[in-house]
C-alpha positions in Angstrom: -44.6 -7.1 -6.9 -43.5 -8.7 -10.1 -39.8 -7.6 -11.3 -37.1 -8.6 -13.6 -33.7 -10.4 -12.3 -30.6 -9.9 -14.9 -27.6 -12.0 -14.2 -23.7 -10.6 -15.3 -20.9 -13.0 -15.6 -17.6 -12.1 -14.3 -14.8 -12.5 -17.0 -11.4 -11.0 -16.8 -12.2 -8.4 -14.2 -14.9 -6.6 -16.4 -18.6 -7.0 -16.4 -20.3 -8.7 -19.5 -24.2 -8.9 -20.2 -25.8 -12.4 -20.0 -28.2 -12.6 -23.2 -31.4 -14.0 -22.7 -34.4 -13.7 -20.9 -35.4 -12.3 -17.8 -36.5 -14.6 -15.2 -39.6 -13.2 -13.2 -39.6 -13.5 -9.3 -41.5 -12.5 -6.4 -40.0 -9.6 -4.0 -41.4 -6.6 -2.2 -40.5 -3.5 -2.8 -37.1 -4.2 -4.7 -35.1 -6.6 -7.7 -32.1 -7.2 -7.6 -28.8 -8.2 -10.2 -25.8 -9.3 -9.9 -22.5 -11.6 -10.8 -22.7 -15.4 -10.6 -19.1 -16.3 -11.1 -16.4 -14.4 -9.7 -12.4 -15.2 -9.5 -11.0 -15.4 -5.5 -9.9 -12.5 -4.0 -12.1 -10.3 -6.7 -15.2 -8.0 -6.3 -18.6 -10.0 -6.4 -21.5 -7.2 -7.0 -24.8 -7.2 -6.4 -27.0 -4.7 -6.9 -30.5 -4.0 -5.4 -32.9 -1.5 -6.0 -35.5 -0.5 -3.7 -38.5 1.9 -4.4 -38.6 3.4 -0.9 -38.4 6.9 -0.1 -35.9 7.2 2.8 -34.8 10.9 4.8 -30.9 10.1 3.9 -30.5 6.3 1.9 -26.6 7.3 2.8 -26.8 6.9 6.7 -27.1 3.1 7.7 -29.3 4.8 10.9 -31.7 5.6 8.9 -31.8 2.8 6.6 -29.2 -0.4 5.5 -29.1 -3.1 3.4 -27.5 -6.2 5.2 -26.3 -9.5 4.0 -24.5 -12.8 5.0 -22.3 -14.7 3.3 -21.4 -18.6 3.5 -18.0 -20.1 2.3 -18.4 -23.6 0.9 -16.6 -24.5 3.8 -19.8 -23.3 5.8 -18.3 -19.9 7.7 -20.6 -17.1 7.7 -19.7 -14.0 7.2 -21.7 -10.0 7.9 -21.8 -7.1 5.9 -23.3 -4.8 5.0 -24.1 -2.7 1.6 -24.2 0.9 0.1 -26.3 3.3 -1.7 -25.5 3.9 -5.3 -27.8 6.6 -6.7 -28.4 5.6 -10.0 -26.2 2.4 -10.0 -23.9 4.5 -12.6 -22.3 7.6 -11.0 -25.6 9.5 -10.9 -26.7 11.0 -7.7 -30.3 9.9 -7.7 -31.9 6.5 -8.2 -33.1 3.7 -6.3 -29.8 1.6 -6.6 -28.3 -0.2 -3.2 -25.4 -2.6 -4.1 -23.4 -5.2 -1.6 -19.7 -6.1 -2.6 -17.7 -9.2 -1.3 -14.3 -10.6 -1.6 -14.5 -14.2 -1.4 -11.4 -16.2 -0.4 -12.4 -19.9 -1.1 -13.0 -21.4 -4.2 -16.4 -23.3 -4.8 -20.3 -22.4 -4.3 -21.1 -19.4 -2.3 -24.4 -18.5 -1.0 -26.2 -15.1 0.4 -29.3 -13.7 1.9 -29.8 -9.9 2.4 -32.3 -8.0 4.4 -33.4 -4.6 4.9 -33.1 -3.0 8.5 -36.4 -1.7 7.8 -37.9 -5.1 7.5 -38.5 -5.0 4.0 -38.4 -8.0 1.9 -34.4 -9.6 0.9 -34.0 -12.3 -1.0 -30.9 -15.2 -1.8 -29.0 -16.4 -3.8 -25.5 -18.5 -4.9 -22.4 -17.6 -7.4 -19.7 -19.3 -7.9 -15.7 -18.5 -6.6 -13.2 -19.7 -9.5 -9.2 -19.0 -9.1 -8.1 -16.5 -11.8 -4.8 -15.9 -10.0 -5.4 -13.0 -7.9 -2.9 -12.8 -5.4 -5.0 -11.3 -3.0 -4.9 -8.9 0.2 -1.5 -8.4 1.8 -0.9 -10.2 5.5 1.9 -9.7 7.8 5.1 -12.2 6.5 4.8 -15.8 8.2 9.3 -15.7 7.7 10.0 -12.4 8.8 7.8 -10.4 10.7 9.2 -7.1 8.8 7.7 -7.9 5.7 4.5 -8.9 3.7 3.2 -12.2 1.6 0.3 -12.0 -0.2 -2.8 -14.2 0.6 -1.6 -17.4 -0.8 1.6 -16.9 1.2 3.9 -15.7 -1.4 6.7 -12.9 -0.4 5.4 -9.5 -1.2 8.5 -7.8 -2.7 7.4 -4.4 -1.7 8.0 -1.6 -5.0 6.5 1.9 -3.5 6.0 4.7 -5.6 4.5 7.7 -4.1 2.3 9.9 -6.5 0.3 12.2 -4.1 2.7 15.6 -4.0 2.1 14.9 -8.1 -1.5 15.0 -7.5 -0.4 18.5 -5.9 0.4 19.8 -9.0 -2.2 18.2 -11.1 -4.6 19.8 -8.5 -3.7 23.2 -9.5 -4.8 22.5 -13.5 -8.0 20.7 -12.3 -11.3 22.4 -12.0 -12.8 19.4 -9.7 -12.2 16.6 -7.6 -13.6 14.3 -10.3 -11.1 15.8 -13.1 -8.4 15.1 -10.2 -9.2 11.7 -9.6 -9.8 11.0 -13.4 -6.2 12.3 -13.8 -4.7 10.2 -11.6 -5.2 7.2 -13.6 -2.8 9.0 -16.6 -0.1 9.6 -13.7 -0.5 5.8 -12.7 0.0 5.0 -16.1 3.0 6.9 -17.1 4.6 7.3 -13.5 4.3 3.2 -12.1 2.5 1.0 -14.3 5.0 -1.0 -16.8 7.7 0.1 -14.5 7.5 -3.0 -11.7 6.3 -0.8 -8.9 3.6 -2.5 -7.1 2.5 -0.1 -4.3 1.5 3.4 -4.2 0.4 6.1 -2.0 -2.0 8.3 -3.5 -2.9 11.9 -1.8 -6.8 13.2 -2.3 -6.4 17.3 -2.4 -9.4 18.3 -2.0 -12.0 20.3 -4.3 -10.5 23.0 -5.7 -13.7 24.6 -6.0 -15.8 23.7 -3.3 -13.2 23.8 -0.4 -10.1 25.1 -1.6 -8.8 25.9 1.6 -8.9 22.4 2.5 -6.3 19.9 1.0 -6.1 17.4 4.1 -10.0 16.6 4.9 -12.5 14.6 3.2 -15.0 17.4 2.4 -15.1 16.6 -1.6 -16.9 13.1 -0.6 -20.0 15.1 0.5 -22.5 16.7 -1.6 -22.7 20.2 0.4 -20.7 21.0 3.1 -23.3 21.8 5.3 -24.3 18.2 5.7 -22.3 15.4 6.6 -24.0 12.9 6.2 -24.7 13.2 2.4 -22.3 11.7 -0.3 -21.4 13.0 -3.7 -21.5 9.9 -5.5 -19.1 10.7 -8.1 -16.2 11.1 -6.3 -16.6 7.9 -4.7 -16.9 6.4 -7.9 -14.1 8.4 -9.1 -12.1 6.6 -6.3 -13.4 3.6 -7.2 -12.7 3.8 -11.0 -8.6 4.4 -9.4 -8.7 1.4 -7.3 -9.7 -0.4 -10.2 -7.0 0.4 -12.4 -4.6 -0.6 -9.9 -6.0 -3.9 -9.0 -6.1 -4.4 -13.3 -2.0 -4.0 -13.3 -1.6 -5.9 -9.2 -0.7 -2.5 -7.8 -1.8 -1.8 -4.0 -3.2 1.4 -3.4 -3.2 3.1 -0.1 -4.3 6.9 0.6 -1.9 9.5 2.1 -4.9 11.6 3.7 -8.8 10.7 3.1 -10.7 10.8 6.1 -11.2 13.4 8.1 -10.2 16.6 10.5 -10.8 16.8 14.2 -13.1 19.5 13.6 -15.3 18.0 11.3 -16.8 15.3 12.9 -18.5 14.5 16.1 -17.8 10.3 16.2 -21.2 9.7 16.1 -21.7 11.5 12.5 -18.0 10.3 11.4 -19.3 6.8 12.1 -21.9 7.2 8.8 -19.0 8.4 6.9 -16.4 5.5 7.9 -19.2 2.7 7.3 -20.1 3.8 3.7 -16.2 4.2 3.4 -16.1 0.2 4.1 -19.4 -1.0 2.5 -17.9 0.9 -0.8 -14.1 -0.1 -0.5 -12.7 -3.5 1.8 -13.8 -5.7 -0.8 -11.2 -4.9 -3.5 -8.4 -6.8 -2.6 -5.8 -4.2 -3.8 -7.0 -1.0 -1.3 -4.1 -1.9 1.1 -4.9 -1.2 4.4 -6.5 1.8 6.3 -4.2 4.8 6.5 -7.2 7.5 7.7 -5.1 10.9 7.8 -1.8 12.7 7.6 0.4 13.3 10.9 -2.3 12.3 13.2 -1.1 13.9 16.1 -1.6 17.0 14.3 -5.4 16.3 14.5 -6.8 13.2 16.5 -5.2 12.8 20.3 -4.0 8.8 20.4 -7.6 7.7 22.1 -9.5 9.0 18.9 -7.3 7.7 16.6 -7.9 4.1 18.6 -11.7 4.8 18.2 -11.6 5.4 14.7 -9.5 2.6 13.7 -10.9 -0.7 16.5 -14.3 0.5 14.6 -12.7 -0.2 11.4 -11.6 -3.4 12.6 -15.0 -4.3 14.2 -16.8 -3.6 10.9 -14.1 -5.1 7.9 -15.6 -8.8 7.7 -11.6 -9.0 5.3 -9.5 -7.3 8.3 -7.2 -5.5 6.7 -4.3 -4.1 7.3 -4.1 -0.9 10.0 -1.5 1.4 10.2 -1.9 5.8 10.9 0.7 8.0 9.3 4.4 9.0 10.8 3.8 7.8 14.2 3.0 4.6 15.5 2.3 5.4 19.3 2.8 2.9 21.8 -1.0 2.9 22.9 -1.9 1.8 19.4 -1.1 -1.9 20.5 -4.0 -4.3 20.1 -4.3 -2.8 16.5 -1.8 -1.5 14.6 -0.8 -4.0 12.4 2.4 -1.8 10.3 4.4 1.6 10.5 4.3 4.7 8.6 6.9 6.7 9.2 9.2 10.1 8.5 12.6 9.5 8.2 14.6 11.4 11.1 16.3 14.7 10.5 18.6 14.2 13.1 21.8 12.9 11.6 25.1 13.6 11.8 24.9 16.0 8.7 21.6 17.1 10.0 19.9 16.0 6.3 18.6 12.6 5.1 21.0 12.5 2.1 23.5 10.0 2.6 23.1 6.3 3.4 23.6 6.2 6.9 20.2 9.1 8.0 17.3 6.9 7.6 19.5 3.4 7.9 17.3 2.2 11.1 14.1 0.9 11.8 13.7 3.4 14.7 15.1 6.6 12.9 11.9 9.2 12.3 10.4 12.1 13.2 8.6 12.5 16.6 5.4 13.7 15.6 3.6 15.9 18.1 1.9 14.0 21.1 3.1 10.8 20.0 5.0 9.0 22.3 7.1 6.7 20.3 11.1 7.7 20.5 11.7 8.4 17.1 8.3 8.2 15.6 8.5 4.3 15.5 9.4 2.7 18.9 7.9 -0.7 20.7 6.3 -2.6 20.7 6.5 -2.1 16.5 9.8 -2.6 15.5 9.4 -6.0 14.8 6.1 -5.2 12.1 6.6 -4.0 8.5 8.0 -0.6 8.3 7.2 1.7 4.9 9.3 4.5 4.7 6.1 6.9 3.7 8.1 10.4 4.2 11.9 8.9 4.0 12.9 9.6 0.2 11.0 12.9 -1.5 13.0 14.2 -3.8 13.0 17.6 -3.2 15.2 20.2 -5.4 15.5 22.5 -2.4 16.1 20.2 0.0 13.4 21.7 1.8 12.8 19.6 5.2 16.4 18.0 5.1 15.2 15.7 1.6 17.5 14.6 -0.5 18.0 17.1 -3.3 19.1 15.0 -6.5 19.4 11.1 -7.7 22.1 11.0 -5.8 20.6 11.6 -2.3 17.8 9.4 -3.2 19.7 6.5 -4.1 22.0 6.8 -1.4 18.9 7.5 1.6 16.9 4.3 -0.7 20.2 1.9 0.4 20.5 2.8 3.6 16.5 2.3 4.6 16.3 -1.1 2.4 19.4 -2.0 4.3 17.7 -1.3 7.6 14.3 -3.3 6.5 12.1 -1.1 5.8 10.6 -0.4 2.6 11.5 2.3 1.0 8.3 4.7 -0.9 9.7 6.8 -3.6 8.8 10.1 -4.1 8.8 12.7 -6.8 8.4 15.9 -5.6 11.3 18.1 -6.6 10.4 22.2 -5.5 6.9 21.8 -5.9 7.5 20.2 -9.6 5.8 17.0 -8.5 6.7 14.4 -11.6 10.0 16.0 -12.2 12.7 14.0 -10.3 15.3 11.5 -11.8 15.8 9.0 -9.2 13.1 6.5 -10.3 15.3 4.5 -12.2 17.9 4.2 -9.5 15.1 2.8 -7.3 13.8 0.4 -9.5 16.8 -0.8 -10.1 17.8 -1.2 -6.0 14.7 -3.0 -5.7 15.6 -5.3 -8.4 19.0 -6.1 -7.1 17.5 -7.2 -3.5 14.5 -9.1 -5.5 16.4 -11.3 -7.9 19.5 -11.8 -5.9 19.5 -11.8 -2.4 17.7 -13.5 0.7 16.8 -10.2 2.0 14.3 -11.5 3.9 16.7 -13.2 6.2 19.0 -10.1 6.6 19.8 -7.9 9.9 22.0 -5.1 9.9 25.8 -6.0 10.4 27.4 -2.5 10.2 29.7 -3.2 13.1 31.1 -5.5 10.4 32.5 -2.7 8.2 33.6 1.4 8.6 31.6 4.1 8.6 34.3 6.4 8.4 34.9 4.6 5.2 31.2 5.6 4.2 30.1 2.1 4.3 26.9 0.0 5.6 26.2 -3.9 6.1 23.1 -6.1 5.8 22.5 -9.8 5.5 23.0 -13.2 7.4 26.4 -14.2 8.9 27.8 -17.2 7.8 25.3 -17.0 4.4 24.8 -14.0 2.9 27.1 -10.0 3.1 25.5 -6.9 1.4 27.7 -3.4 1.9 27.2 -0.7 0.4 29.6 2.3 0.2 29.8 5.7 -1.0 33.8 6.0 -2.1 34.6 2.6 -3.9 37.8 1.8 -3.8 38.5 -0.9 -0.6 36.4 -2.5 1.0 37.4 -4.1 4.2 34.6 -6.8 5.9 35.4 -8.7 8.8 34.3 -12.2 8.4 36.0 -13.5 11.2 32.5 -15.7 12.2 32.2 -17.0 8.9 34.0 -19.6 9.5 37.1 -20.7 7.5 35.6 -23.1 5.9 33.2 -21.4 4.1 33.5 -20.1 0.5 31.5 -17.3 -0.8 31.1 -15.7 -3.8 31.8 -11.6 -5.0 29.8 -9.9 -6.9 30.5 -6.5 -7.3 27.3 -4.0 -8.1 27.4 -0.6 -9.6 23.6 0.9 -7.9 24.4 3.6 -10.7 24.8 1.7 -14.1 23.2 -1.4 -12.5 26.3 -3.2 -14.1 27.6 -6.3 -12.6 31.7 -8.0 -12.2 32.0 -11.3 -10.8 35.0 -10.7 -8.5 35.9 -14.8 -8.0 35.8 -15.8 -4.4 36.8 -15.1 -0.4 37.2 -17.3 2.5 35.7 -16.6 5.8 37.9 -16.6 9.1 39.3 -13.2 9.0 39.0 -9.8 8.1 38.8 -9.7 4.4 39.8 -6.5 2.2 38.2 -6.5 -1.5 39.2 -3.7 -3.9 35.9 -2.5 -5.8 36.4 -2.0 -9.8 34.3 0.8 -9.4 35.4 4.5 -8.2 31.9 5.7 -6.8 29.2 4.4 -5.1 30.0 0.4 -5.0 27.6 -2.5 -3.7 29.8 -5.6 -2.7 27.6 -8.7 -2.3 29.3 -12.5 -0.5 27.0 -15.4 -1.2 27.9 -18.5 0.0 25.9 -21.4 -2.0 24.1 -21.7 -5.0 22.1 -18.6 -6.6 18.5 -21.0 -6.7 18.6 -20.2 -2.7 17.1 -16.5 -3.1 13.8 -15.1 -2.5 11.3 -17.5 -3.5 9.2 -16.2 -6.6 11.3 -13.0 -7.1 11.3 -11.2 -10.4 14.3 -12.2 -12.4 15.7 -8.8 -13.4 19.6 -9.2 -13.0 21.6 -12.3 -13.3 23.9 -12.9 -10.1 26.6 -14.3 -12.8 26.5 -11.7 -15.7 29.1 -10.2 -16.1 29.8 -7.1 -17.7 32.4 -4.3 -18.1 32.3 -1.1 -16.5 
């Protein structure tokens, strides 16, 4: 069968047609298309259209196209590809296409095959380095964190937009309007505004199964069979994780997979495979985050099914993690923490700086069985606050009700190590709160100043009943924050004598800065704050080049200003 074979150059993450002529080859029963250049870490496309008539294209049982992929180094790696419909959103066509992230720079080359014997072909393209930083790995310095795929620090920015998606939900009349709007909250919610992580919630379609705002029902055609995808909204998805990855923002979904009562494992599977064929290749889709509080749904064992399949089929293995409650049976895979932010504090509310200032504080979720949602053998892996900061005008579930709350709650869990995810929901006024500048401005203060990434908690250093908390490494490096002002007594009695540091005092309201001249070590020290409210005190022994390698430069450890 004679057929044509157009080529696309990849060029600053958009798709460009190659003029020219068509070069004639030999396949059976298909021609194919695709990119010959793509930067590391990006999406390489191909796409492959086969005349066949098959029962269901979507359900790799009946029919799959398959493909390996060499590195120049010579590692081979398996996949697997997807039906497309049309190739552009439509829901009929002839259109298969395989996507790849490649992570070495040089020649790559393919093959691809059909499960139903019919005829594949090969080919090469080329991997150049455009600068992408790549998928997000576990820190090589500190366990708590991330770096990026090169090995830079990850300095985690969350912004949560999916009770804003609640709203937007309401004015929608489809999933596909939904997901179109997301892109405007992304723009005018996070992008332009440093945060470089968010969590995105999928409600459902409004028309077709309002009743269900958790499940994954909108990715089907009908509901009747489950085994048939409306192309669209994965393409609407699609078009979402693609504006992200434009401005370097990770995406990761609140709730997109599925309901206990949906799925028998064996039809699930055909779900979860086009679900990876379609997604693990963009660099940006952080992780696999299947479903709100799990327990809720899934008993641990299921949950372990769903997510060692993941891992057996993502050639990239990306991150795992399951929301609120990392159960101790999930060792083996679960590679970071979701988590709730405790309600159990002394004021009963997660509103001052002390509730969610711990790695163990959350909520105990159902049938899981870790103490306080996050327990061992995960203390020691990065922690995102998912649940810890809504805010929340009535205060509904004990969440802090105004900036203040927020800021305060933000402190104390960035203080703890764990990463902090911002949310706007404020009495079912998603979009409404005021905190977000408070946040971006904590996050900035860690980034450009500090070696958090060497810090442990030092309360015992300080007093609570003076409303204070401690972070940071003895002997180095002091960080307190506290709600009054006024004194502030440390005890730097290990510090050693010897040892100069330097004050700087921070106001985590104005985002002002006073140089306070310089303390000793060897005893208790008491510091009096110029500020009357809420104060951050910061001792730095040596020079300012010694912080976080590759940090934004937002605030200048010497400015000075008054307040």
């Amino acid at each position: 069968m004679k057929i044509n074979t157009k080529r696309f150059i990849y060029f600053r993450q958009s798709f460009a047609l190659v003029l020219g002529t068509a070069i004639a080859v030999i396949m059976m029963q298909s021609v194919a298309w695709g990119m010959n250049q793509v930067g590391m870490y990006d999406v390489w496309e191909h796409h492959v259209t086969n005349s066949k008539k098959y029962s269901n294209p979507f359900d790799y049982n009946v029919i799959e196209l398959q493909a390996t992929f060499t590195s120049p180094s010579g590692k081979n790696f398996n996949f697997f590809g997807f039906y497309d419909g049309n190739g552009n959103g439509g829901q009929n066509g002839d259109v298969w296409k395989l996507r790849f992230m490649p992570d070495k720079v040089g020649t790559w080359t393919y093959t691809y095959r059909w499960t139903d014997g019919t005829s594949g072909d090969s080919g090469s393209f080329q991997v150049v380095d455009t600068g992408l930083p790549g998928p997000l790995k576990v820190a090589s310095d500190n366990s708590w964190y991330f770096d990026d795929a090169r090995g830079n620090p990850f300095h985690f920015r969350g912004y949560d937009i999916h009770h804003i998606m609640l709203d937007e939900a309401r004015k929608t009349p489809n999933i596909v309007t939904e997901l179109k709007n997301i892109k405007n909250v992304m723009n005018t919610r996070l992008i332009g505004k440093d945060y470089n992580f968010t969590m995105i919630r999928l409600s459902g379609d409004r028309k077709k199964v309002r009743s269900d705002a958790y499940g994954n029902r909108s990715f089907w055609l009908n509901t009747t069979d489950k085994k048939t995808f409306d192309i669209s909204v994965w393409r609407a998805w699609e078009d979402i994780i693609e504006h992200a990855k434009k401005s370097k923002v990770y995406v990761i979904p609140f709730s997109i997979i599925a309901q206990k009562s949906q799925y028998d494992f064996k039809t699930f599977k055909v779900f979860l495979r086009h679900f990876v064929a379609r997604y693990s290749a963009y660099y940006n889709f952080f992780g696999w985050s299947p479903v709100w509080e799990w327990s809720d749904i899934w008993s641990a064992s299921e949950v372990s099914q769903i997510m060692m399949q993941l891992q057996r089929w993502d050639p990239f293995q990306r991150l795992l993690t399951i929301h609120d409650c990392s159960d101790t049976r999930y060792t083996g895979w679960l590679d970071f923490s979701m988590r709730q932010a405790s309600l159990a504090t002394a004021s009963g509310k997660v509103r001052d700086v002390f509730a969610a200032n711990s790695r163990r504080t959350g909520q105990q979720q159902g049938s899981c069985n870790a103490s306080g949602g996050v327990g061992l053998p995960f203390l020691n892996k990065p922690i995102i606050g998912s649940e810890d900061i809504w805010e929340n005008i009535s205060g509904t579930w004990g969440q802090p009700r105004n900036r203040v709350e927020v800021r305060r709650a933000a402190w104390g869990i960035q203080m703890a190590g764990v990463m902090p995810l911002y949310s706007e929901w404020n009495n079912w006024n998603p979009g409404k709160g005021t905190a977000s500048p408070d946040i971006r401005r904590m996050f900035d203060f860690f980034y450009s100043n500090t070696r958090y990434r060497q810090y442990k908690q030092l309360n015992h250093l300080v007093s609570k009943n003076a409303r204070q908390i401690a972070s940071g490494k003895e002997g180095l490096e002091y960080v307190v924050y506290d709600e009054n002002g006024g004194d502030i007594t440390i005890d730097l009695s290990d510090a050693g004598g010897a040892n100069t540091f330097d004050v700087l005092w921070y106001n985590p309201i104005s985002g002002s800065t006073k140089d306070g001249g310089k303390v000793n070590g060897g005893a208790s020290r008491t510091l009096h704050s110029p500020i009357s409210g809420d104060t951050v005190l910061l001792l730095t022994r040596g020079k300012a080049d010694t912080v976080s390698p590759k940090a934004p430069t937002k605030l200048s450890i010497r400015s000075v200003e008054r307040f």
